[in-house]
PDB file of the backbone (N, CA, C, O) and the ligand in Angstrom, with CONECT records:
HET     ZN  A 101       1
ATOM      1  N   UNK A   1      54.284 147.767 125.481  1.00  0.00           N
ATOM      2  CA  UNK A   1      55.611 148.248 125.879  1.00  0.00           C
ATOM      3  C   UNK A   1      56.242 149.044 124.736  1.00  0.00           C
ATOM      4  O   UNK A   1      56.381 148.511 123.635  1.00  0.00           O
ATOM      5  N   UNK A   2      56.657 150.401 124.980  1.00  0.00           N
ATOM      6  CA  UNK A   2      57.816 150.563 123.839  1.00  0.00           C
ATOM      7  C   UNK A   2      58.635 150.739 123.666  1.00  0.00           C
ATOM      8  O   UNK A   2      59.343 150.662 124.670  1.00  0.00           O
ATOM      9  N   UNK A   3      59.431 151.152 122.273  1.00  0.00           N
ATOM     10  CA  UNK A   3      60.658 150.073 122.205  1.00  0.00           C
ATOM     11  C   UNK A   3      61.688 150.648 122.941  1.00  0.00           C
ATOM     12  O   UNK A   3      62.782 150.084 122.941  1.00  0.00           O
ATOM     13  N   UNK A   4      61.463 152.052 123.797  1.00  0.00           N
ATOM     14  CA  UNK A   4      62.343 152.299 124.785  1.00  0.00           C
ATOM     15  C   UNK A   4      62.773 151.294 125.775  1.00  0.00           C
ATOM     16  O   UNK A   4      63.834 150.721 126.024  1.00  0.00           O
ATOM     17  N   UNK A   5      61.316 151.282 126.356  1.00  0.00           N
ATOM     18  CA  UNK A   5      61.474 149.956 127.845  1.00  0.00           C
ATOM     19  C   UNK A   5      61.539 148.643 127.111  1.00  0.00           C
ATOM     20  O   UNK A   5      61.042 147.751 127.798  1.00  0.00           O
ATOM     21  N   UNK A   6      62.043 148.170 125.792  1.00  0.00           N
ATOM     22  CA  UNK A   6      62.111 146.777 125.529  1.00  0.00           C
ATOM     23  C   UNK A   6      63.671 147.209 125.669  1.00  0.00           C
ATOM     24  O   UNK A   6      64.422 146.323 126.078  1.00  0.00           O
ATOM     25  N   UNK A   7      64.245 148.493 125.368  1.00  0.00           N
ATOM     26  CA  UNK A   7      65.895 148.480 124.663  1.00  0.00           C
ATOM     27  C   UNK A   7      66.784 148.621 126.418  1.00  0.00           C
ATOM     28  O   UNK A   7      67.972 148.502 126.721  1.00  0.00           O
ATOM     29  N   UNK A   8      65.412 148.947 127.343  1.00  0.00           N
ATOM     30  CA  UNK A   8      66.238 148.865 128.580  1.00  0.00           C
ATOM     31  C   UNK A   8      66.252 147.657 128.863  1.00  0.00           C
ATOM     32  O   UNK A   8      67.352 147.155 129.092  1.00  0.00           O
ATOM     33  N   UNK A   9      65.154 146.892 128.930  1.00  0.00           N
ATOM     34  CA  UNK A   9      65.336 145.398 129.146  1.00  0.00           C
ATOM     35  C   UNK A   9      66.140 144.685 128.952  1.00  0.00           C
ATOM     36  O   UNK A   9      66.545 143.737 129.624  1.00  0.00           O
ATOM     37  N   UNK A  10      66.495 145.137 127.863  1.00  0.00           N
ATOM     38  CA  UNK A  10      67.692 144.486 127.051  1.00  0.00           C
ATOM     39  C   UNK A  10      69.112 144.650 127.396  1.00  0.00           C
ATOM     40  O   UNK A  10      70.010 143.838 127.175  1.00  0.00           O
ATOM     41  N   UNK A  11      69.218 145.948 128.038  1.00  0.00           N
ATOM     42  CA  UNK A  11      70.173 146.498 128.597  1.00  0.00           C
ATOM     43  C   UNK A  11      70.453 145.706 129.932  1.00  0.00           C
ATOM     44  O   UNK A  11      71.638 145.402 130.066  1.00  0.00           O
ATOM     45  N   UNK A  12      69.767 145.385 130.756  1.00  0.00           N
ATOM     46  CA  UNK A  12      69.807 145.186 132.314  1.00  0.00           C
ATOM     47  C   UNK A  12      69.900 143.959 132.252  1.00  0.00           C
ATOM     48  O   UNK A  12      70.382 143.434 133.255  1.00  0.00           O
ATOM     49  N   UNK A  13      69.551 143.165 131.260  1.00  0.00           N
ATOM     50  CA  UNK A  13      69.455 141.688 130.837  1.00  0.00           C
ATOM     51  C   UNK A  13      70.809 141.241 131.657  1.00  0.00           C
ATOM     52  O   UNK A  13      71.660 142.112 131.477  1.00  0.00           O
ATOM     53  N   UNK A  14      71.261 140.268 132.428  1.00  0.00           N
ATOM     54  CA  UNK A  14      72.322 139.672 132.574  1.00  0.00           C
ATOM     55  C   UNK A  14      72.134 138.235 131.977  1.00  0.00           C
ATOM     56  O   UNK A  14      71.232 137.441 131.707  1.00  0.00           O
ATOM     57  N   UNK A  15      73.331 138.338 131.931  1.00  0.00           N
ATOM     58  CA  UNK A  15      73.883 136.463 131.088  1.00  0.00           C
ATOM     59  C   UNK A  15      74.734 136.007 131.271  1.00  0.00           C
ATOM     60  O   UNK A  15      75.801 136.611 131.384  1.00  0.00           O
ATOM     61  N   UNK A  16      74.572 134.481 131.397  1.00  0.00           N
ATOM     62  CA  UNK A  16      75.978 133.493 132.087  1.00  0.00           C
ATOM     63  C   UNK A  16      77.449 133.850 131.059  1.00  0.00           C
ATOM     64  O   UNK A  16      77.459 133.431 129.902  1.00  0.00           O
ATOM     65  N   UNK A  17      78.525 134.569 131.556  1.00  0.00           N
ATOM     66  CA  UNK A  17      79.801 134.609 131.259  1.00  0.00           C
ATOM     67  C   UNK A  17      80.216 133.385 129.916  1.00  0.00           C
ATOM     68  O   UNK A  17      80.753 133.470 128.811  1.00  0.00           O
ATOM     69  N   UNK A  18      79.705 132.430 130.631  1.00  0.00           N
ATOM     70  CA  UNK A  18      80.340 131.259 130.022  1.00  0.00           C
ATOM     71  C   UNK A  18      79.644 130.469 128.879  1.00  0.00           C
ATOM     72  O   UNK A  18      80.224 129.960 127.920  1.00  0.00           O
ATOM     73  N   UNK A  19      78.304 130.447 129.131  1.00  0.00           N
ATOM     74  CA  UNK A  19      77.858 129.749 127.946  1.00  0.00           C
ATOM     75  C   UNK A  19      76.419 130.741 127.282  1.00  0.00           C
ATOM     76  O   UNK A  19      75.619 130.336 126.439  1.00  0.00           O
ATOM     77  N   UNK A  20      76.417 131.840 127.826  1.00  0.00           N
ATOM     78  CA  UNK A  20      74.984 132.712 127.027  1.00  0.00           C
ATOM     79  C   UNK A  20      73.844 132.770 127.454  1.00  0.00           C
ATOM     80  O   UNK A  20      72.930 133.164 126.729  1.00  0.00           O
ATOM     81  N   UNK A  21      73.617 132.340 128.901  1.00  0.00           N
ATOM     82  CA  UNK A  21      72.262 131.948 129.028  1.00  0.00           C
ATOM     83  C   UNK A  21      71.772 132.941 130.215  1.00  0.00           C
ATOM     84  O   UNK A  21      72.429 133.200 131.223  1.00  0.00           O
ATOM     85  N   UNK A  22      70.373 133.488 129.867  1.00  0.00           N
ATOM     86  CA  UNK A  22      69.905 134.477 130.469  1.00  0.00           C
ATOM     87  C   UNK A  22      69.896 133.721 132.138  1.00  0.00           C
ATOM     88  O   UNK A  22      69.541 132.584 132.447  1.00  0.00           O
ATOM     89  N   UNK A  23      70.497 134.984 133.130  1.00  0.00           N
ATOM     90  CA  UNK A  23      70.359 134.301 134.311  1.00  0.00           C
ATOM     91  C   UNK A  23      70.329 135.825 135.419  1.00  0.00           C
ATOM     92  O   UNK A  23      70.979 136.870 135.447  1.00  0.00           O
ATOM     93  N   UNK A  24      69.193 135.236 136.244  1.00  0.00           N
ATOM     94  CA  UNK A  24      68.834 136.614 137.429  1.00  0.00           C
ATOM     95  C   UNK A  24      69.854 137.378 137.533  1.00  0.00           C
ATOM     96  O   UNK A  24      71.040 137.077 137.669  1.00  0.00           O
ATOM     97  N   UNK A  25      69.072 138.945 137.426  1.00  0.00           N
ATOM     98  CA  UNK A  25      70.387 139.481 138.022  1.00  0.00           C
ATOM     99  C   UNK A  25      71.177 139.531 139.300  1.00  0.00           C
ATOM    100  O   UNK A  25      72.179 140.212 139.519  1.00  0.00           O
ATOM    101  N   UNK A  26      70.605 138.759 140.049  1.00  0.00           N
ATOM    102  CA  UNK A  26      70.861 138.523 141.681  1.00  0.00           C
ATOM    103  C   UNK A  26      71.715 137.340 141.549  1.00  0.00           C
ATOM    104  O   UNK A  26      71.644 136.684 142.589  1.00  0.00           O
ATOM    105  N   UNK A  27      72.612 136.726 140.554  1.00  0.00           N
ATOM    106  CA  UNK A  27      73.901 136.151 140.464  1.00  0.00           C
ATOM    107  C   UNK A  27      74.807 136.865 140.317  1.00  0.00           C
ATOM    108  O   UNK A  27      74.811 137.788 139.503  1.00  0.00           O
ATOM    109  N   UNK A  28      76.279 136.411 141.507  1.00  0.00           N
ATOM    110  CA  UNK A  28      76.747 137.877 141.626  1.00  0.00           C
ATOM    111  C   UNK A  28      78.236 136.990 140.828  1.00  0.00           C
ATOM    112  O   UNK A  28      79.237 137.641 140.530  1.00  0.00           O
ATOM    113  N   UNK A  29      78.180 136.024 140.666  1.00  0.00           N
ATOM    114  CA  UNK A  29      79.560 135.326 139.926  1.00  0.00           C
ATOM    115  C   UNK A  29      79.361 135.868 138.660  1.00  0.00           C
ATOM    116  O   UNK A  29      80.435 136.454 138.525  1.00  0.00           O
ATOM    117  N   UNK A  30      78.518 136.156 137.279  1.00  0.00           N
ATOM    118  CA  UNK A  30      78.042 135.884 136.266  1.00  0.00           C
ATOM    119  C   UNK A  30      78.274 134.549 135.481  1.00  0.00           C
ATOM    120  O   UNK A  30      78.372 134.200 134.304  1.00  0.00           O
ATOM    121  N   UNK A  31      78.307 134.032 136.606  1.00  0.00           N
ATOM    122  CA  UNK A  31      77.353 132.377 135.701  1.00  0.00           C
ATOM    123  C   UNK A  31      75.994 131.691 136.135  1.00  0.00           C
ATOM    124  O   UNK A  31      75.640 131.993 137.275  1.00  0.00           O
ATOM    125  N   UNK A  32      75.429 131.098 135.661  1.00  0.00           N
ATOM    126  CA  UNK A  32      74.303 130.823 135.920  1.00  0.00           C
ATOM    127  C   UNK A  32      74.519 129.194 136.639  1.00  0.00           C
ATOM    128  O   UNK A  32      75.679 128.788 136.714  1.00  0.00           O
ATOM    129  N   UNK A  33      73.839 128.653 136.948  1.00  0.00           N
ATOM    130  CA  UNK A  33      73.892 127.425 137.770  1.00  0.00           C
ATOM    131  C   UNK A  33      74.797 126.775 137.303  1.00  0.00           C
ATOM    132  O   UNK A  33      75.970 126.845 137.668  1.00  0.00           O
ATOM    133  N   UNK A  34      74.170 125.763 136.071  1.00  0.00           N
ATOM    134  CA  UNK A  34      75.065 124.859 135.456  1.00  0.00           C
ATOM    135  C   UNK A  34      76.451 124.948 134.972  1.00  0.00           C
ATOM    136  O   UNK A  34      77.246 124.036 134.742  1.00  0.00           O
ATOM    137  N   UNK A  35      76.634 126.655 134.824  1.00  0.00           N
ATOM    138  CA  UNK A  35      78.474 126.786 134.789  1.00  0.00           C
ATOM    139  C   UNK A  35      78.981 126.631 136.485  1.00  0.00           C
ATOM    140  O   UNK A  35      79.625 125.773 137.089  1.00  0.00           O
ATOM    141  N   UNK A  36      78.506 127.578 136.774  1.00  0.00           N
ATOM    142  CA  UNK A  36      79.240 127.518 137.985  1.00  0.00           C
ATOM    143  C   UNK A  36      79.204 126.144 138.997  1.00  0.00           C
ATOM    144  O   UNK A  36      79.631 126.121 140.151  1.00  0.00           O
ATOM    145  N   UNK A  37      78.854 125.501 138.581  1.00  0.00           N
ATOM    146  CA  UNK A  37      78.463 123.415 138.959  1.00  0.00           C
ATOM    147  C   UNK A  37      80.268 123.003 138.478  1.00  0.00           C
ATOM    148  O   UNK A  37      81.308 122.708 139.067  1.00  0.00           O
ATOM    149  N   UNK A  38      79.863 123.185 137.240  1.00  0.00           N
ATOM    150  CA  UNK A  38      81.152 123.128 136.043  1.00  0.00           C
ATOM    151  C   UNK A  38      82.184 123.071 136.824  1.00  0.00           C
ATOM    152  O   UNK A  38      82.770 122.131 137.361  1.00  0.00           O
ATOM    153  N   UNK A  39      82.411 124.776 136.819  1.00  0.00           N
ATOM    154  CA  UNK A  39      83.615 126.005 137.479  1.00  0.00           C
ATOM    155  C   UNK A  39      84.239 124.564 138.690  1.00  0.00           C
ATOM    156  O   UNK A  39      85.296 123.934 138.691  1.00  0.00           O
ATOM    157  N   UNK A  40      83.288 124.507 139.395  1.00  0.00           N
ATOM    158  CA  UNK A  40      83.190 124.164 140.667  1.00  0.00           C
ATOM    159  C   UNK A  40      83.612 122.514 140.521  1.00  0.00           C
ATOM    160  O   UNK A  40      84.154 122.056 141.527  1.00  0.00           O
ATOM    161  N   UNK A  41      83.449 121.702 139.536  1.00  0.00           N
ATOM    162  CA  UNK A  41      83.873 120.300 139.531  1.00  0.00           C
ATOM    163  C   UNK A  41      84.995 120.338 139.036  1.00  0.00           C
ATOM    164  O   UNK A  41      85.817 119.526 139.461  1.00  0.00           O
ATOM    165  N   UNK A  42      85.373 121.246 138.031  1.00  0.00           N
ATOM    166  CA  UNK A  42      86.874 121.173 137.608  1.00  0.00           C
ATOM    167  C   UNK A  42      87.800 121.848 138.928  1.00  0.00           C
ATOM    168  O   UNK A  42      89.005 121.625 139.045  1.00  0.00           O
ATOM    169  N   UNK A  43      87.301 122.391 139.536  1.00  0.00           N
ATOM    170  CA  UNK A  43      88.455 122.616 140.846  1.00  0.00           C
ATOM    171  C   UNK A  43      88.524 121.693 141.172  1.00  0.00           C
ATOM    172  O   UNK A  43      89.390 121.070 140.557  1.00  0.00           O
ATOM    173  N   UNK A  44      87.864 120.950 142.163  1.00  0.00           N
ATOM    174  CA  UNK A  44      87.350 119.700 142.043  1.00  0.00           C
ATOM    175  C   UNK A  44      88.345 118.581 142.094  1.00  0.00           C
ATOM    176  O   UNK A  44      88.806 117.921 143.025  1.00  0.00           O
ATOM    177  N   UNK A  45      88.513 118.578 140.904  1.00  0.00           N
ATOM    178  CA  UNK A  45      89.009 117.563 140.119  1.00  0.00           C
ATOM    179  C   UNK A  45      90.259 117.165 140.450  1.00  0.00           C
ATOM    180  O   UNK A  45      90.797 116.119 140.815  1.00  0.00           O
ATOM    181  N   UNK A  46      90.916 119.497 139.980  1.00  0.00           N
ATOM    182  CA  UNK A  46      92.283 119.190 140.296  1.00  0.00           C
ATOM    183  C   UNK A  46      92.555 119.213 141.529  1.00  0.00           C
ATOM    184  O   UNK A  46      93.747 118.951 141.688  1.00  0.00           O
ATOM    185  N   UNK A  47      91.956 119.425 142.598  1.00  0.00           N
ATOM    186  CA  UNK A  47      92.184 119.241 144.389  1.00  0.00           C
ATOM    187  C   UNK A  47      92.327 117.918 144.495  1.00  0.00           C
ATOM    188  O   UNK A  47      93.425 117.640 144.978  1.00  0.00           O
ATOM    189  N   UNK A  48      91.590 116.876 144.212  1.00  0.00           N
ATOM    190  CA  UNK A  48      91.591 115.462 144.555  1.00  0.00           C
ATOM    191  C   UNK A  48      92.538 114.891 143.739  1.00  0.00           C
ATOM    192  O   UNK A  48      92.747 113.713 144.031  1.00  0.00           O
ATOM    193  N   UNK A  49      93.245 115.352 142.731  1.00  0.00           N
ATOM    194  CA  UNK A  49      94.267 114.703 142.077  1.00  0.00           C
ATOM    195  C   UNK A  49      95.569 114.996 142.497  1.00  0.00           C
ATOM    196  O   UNK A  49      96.456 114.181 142.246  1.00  0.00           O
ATOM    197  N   UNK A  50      95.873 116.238 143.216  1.00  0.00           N
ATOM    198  CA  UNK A  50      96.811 116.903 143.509  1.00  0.00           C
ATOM    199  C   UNK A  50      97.311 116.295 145.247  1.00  0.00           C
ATOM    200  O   UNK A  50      98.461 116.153 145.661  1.00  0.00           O
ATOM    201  N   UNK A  51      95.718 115.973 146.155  1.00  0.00           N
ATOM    202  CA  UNK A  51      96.040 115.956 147.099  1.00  0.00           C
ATOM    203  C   UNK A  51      95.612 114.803 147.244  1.00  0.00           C
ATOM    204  O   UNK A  51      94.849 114.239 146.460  1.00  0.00           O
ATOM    205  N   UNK A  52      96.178 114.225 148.524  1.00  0.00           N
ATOM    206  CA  UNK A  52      95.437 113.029 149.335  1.00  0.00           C
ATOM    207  C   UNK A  52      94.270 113.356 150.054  1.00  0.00           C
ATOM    208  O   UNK A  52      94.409 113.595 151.254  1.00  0.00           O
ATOM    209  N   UNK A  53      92.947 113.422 149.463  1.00  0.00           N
ATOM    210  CA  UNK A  53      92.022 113.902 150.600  1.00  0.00           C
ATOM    211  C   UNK A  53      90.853 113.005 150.495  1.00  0.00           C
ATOM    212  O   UNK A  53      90.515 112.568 149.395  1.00  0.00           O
ATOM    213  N   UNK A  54      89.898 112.556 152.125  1.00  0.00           N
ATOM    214  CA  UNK A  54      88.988 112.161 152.115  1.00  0.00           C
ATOM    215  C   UNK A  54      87.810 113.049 151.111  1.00  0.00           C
ATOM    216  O   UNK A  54      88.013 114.172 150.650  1.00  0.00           O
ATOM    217  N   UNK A  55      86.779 112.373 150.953  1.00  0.00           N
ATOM    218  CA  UNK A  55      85.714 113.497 150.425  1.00  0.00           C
ATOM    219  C   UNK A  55      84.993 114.550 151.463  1.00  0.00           C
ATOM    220  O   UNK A  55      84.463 115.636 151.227  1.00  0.00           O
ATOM    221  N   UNK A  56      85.156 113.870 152.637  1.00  0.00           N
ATOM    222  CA  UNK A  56      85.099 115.132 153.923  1.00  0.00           C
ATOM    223  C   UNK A  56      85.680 116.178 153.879  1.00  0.00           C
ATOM    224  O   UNK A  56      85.146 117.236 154.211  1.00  0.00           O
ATOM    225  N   UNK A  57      86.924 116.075 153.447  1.00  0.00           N
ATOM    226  CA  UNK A  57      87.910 117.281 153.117  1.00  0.00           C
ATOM    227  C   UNK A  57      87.523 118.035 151.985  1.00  0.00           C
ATOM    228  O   UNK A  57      87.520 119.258 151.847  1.00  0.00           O
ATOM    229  N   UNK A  58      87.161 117.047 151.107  1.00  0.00           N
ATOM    230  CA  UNK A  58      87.156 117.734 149.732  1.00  0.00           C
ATOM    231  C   UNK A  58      85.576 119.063 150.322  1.00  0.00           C
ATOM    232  O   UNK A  58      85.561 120.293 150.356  1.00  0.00           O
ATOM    233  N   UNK A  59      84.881 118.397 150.553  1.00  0.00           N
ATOM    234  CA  UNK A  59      82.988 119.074 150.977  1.00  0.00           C
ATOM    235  C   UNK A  59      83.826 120.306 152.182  1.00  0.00           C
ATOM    236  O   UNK A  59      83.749 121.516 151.969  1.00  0.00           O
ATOM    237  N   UNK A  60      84.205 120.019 152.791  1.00  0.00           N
ATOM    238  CA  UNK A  60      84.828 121.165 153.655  1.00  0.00           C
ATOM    239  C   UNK A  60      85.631 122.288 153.049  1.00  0.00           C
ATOM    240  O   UNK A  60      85.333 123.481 153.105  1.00  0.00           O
ATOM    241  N   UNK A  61      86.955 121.627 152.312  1.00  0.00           N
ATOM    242  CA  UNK A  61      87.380 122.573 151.412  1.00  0.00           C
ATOM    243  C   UNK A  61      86.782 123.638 150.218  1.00  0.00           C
ATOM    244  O   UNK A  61      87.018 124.730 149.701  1.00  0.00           O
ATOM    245  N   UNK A  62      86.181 122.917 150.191  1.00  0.00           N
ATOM    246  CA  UNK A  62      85.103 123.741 149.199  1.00  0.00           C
ATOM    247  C   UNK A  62      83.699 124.424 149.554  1.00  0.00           C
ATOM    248  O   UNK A  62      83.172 125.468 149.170  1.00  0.00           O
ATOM    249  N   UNK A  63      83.266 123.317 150.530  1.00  0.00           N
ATOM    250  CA  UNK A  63      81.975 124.225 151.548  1.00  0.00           C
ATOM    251  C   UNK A  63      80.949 123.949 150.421  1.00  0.00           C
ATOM    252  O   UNK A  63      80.171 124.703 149.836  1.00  0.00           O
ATOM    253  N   UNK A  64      81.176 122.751 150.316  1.00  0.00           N
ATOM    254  CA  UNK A  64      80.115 121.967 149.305  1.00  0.00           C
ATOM    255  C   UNK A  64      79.332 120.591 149.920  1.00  0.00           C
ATOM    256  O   UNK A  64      80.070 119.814 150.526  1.00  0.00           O
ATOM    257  N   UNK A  65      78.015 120.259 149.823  1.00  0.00           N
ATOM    258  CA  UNK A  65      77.692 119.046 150.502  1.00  0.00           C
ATOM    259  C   UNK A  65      78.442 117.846 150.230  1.00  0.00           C
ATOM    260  O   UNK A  65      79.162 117.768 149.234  1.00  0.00           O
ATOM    261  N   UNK A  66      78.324 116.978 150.996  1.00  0.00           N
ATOM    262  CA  UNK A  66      79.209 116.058 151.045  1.00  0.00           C
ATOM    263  C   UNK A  66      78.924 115.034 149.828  1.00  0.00           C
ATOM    264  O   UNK A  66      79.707 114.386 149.133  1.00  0.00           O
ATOM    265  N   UNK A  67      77.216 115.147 149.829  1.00  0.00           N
ATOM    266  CA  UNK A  67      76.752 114.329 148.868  1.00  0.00           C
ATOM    267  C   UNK A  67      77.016 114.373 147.583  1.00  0.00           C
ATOM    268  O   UNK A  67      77.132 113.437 146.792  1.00  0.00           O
ATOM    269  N   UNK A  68      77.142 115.978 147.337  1.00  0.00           N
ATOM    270  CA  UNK A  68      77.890 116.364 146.154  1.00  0.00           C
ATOM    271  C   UNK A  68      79.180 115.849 145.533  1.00  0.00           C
ATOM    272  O   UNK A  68      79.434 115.447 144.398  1.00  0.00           O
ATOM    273  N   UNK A  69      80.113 116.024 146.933  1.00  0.00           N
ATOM    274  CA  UNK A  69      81.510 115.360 146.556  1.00  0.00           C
ATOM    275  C   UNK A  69      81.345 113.651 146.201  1.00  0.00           C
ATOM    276  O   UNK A  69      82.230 112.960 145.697  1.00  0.00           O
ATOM    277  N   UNK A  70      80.081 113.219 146.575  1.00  0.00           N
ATOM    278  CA  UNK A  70      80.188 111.696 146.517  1.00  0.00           C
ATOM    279  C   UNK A  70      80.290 111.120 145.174  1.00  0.00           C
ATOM    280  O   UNK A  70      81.022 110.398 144.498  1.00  0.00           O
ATOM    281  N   UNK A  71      78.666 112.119 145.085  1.00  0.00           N
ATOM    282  CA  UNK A  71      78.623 111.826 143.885  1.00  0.00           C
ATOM    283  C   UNK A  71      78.832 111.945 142.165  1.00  0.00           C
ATOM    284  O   UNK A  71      78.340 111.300 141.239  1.00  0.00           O
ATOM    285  N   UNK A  72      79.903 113.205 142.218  1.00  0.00           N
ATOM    286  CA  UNK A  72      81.026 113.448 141.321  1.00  0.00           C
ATOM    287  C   UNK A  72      82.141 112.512 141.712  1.00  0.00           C
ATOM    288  O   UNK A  72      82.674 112.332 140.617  1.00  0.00           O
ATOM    289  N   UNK A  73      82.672 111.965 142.384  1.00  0.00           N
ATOM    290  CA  UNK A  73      83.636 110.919 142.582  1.00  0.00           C
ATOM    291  C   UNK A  73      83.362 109.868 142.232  1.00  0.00           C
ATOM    292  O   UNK A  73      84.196 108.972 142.098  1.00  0.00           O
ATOM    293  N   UNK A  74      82.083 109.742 141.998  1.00  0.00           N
ATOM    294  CA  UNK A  74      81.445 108.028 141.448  1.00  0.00           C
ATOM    295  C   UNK A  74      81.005 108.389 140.095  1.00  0.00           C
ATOM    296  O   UNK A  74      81.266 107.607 139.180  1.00  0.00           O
ATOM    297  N   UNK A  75      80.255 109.675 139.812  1.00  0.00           N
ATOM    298  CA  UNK A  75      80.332 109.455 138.383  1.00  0.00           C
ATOM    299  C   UNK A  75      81.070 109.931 137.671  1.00  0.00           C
ATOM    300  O   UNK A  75      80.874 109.596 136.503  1.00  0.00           O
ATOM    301  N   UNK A  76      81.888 110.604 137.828  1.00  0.00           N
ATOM    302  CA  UNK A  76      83.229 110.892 136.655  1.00  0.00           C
ATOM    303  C   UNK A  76      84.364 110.093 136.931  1.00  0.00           C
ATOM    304  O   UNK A  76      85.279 110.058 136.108  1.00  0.00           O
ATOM    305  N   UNK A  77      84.429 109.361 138.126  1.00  0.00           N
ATOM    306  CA  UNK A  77      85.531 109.073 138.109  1.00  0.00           C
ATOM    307  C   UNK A  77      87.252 109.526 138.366  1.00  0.00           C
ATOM    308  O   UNK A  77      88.234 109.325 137.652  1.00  0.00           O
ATOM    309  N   UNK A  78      87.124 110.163 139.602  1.00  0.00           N
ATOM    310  CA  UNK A  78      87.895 111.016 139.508  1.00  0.00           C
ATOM    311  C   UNK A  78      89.395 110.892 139.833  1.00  0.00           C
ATOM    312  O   UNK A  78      90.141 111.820 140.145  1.00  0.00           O
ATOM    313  N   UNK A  79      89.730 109.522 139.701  1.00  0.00           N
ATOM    314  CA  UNK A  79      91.103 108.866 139.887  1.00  0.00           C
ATOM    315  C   UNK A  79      91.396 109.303 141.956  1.00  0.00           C
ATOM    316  O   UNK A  79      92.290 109.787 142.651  1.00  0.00           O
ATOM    317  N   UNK A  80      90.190 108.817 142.119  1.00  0.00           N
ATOM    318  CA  UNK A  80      90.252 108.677 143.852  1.00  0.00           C
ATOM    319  C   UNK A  80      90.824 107.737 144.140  1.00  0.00           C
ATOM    320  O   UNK A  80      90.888 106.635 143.596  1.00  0.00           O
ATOM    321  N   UNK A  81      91.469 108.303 145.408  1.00  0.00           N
ATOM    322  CA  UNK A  81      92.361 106.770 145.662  1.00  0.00           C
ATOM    323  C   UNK A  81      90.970 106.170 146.467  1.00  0.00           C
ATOM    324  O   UNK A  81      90.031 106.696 147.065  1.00  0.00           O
ATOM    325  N   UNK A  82      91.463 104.482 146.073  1.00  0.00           N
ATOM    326  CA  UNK A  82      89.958 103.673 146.553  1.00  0.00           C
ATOM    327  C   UNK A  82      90.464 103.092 147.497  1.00  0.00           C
ATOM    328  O   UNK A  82      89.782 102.349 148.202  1.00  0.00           O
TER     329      UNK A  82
HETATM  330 ZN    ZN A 101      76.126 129.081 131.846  1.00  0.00          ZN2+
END
């Protein structure tokens, strides 16, 4: 390769916004998984603290599996009403 097509590579390279990490360019947020998990639990967080909601609501509101909402509510702890 030379060092033209390495300096385009380099160019077209995309990377997560948030923490540096090389990620497809077919992510159209610019974060890569594990931020946008993140992004996505700190909304999260403040929805279920703010509101009265089942975790049905919460997975609907967000258009996230349900299992997901479960199981961020059990392991962080998210001051759910029990
Ligand atoms: Zn990231």
């Amino acid at each position: 390769m030379s060092k033209v097509d390495i300096f385009r590579q380099e160019l077209s390279r995309k990377v997560c916004r948030n923490c540096g990490k090389p990620i497809p360019q077919s992510r159209i947020n610019g974060l890569c998984a594990q931020c946008e998990d993140l992004e996505l639990f700190q909304k999260v967080k403040v929805y279920v603290n703010e509101n009265n909601v089942t975790e049905e609501e919460v997975a609907e509101h967000f258009n996230i599996p349900l299992r997901k909402v479960h199981q961020w509510i059990h392991q962080y702890d998210l001051g759910y009403n029990k």
